[in-house]
C-alpha positions as CSV (number, residue, x, y, z in Angstrom):
1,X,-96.9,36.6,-147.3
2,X,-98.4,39.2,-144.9
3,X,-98.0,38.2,-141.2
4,X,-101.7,39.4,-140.5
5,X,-102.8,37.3,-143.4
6,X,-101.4,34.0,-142.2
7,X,-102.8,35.0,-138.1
8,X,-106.7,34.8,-140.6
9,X,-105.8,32.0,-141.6
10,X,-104.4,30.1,-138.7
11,X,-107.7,31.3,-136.6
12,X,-109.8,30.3,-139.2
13,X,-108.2,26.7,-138.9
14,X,-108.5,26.9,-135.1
15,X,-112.2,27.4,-135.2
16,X,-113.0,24.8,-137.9
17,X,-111.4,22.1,-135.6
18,X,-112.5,23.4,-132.5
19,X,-116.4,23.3,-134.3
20,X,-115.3,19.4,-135.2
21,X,-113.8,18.6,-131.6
22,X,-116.5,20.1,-129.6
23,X,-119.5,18.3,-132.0
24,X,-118.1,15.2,-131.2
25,X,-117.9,15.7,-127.5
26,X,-121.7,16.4,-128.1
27,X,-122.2,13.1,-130.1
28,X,-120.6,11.0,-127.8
29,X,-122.4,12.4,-124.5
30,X,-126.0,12.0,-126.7
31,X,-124.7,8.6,-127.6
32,X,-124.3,7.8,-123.9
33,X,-127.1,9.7,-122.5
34,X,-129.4,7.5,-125.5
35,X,-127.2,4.0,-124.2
36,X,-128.5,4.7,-120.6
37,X,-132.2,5.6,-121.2
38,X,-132.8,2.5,-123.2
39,X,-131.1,0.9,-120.0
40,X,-133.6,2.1,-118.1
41,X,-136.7,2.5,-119.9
């Protein structure tokens, strides 16, 4: 197996989670932002 090859691949990996991890950082500060405006309103 090429060594570049696997780098693609590993990167590729990298970003997919990093896409997951940061959309659910974004989900759970909608999720409290949506907890405290019902709090309020």
């Amino acid at each position: 197996m090429n060594l570049n090859e696997t780098k693609k691949d590993l990167n590729l990996e990298n970003k997919k989670e990093l896409g997951k991890s940061k959309l659910k950082v974004l989900t759970n500060e909608n999720d409290f932002l949506v907890k405290n405006l019902k709090k309020a309103g």
